[in-house]
C-alpha positions in Angstrom: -4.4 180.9 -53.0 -1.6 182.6 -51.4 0.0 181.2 -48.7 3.6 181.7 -46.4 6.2 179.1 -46.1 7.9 179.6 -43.0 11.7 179.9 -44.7 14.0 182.0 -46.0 15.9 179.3 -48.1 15.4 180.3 -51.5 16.1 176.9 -52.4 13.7 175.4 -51.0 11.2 178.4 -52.2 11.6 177.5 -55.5 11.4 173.6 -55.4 8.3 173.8 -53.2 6.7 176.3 -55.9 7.8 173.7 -58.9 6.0 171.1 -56.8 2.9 173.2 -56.2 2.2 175.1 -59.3 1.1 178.4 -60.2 -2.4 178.1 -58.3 -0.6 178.6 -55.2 1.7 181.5 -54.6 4.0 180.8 -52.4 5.8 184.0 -50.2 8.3 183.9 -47.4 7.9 186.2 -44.1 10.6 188.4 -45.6 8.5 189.3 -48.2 6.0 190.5 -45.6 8.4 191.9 -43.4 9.1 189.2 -40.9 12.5 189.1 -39.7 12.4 187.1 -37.0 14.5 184.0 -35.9 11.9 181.5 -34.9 13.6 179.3 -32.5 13.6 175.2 -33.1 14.5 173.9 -29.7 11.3 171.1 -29.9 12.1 167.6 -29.1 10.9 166.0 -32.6 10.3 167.4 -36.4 6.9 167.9 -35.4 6.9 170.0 -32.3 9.9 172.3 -34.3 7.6 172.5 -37.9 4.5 173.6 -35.9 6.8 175.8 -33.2 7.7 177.5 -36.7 4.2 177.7 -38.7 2.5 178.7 -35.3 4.7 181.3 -34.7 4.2 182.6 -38.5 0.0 182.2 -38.1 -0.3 183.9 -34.8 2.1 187.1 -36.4 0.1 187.4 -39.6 -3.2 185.7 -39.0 -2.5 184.4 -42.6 -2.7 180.7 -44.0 1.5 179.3 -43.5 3.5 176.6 -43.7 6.4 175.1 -42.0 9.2 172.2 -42.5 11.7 170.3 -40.3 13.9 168.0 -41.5 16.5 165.6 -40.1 18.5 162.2 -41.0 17.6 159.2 -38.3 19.9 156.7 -38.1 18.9 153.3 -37.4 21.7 152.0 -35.8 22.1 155.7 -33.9 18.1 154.9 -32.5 17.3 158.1 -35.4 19.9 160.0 -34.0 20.3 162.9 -35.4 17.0 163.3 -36.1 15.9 166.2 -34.5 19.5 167.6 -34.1 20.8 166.9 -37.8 21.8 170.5 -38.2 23.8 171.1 -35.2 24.8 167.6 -34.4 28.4 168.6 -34.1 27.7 171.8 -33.2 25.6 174.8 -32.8 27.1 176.3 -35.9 25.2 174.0 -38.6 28.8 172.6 -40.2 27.5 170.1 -42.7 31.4 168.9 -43.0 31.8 168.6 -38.9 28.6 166.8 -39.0 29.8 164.2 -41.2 33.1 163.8 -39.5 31.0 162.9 -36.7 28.4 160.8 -38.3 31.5 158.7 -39.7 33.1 158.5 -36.4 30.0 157.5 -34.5 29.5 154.9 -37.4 32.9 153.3 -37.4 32.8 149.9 -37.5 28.6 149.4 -37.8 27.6 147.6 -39.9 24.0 148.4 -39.9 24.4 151.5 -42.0 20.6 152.0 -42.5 18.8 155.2 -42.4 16.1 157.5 -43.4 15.8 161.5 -44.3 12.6 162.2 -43.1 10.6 165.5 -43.5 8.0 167.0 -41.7 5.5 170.1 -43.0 3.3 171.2 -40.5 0.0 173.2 -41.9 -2.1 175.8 -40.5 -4.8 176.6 -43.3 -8.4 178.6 -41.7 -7.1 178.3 -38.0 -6.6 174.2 -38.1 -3.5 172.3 -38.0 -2.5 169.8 -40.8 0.7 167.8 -40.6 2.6 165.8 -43.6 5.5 163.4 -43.9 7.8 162.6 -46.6 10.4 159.6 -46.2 13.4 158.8 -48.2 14.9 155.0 -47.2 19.0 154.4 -47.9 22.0 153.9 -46.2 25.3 155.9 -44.4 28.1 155.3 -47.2 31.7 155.1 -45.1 33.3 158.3 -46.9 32.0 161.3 -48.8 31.1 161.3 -52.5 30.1 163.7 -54.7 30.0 167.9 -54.9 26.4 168.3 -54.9 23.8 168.7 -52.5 24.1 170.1 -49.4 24.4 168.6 -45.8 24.6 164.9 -45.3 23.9 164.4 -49.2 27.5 163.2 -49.8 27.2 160.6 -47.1 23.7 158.9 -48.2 22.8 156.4 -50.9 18.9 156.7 -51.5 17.7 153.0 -51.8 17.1 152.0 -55.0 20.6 153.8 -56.4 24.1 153.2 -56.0 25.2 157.1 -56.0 24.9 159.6 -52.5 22.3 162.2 -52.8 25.6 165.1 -53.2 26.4 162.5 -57.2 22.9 162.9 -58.2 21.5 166.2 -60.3 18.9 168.5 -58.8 16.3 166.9 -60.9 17.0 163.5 -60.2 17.2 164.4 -56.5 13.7 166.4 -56.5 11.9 163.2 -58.1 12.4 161.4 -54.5 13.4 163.9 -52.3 12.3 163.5 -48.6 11.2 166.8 -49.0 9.5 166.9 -52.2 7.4 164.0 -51.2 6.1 165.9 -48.2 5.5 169.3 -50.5 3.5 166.9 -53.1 1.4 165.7 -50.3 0.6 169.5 -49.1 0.2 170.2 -52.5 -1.9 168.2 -53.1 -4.2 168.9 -49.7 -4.5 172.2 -51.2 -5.8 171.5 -53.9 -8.2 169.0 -52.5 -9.2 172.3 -50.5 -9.5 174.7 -52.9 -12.1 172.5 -55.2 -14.0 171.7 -51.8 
């Protein structure tokens, strides 16, 4: 089965093509000659994953998927969310986003929050949605090189090391992210034998 994510992070490419195996092929627009900048300006993961997978299905007619992901904040009422990339600004800088993260933060002491994912599916004309959750908490300075946007700011629960201190493989093992690709993953495969 061949099927388009809705990305042109090759990062995220390859991780959701470890996840789902070589059963599915997995191509970006790019490869098909889609260019475009799908907008995100929905009010929740949901509405911006299915702006950007219904966008990609009513182009190519072709079976696609989509992701949004954001950090929620408990004690920001989820804030981010939504808005984790440009939360500082509309230039998606991970470091001025942390700065103000921190800032909004200082003092709290209910440092809980969550990286949640969303994927939303269109496979034969109908909509499918999943969910992946990672649980931790806001540490109150940065650690670690790795990783890439708020990664050097959260502790997953269960662990005592931010997301950026952790390798890729540990990371992928309980990634908001990955979690949401195994569910697709396995949907499709569910589909495929049906």
């Amino acid at each position: 089965m061949e099927i388009i994510f809705a990305t042109s992070n090759q990062h995220k490419l390859q991780e959701a093509q470890g996840i789902t195996g070589n059963k599915i092929s997995l191509i970006t627009p790019s490869q098909i000659g889609i260019y475009h900048d799908i907008p995100e300006d929905g009010k929740s993961l949901e509405e911006n994953a299915l702006i950007k997978a219904s966008f990609i299905f009513k182009t190519t007619n072709r079976n696609c998927f989509a992701d949004d992901t954001g950090l929620e904040v408990e004690a920001l009422n989820g804030e981010p969310g939504v808005k984790s990339a440009r939360y500082a600004s509309e230039e998606c800088d991970s470091r001025l986003n942390m700065q103000k993260l921190l800032k909004e933060l200082k003092g709290v002491t209910n440092r809980k929050a969550r990286f949640r994912t969303v994927i939303a599916l269109f496979l034969d004309g109908k909509q499918h949605l999943f969910e992946g959750i990672l649980n931790g908490t806001i540490t109150e300075t940065q650690y670690g090189k790795g990783g890439f946007g708020y990664d050097p700011l959260f502790v997953p629960e269960g662990y005592t090391k931010t997301l950026a201190e952790l390798t890729d493989s540990q990371k992928n093992l309980i990634s908001h992210r990955g979690i949401a690709i195994r569910k697709l993953s396995q949907f499709l495969k569910n589909y495929s034998t049906e």
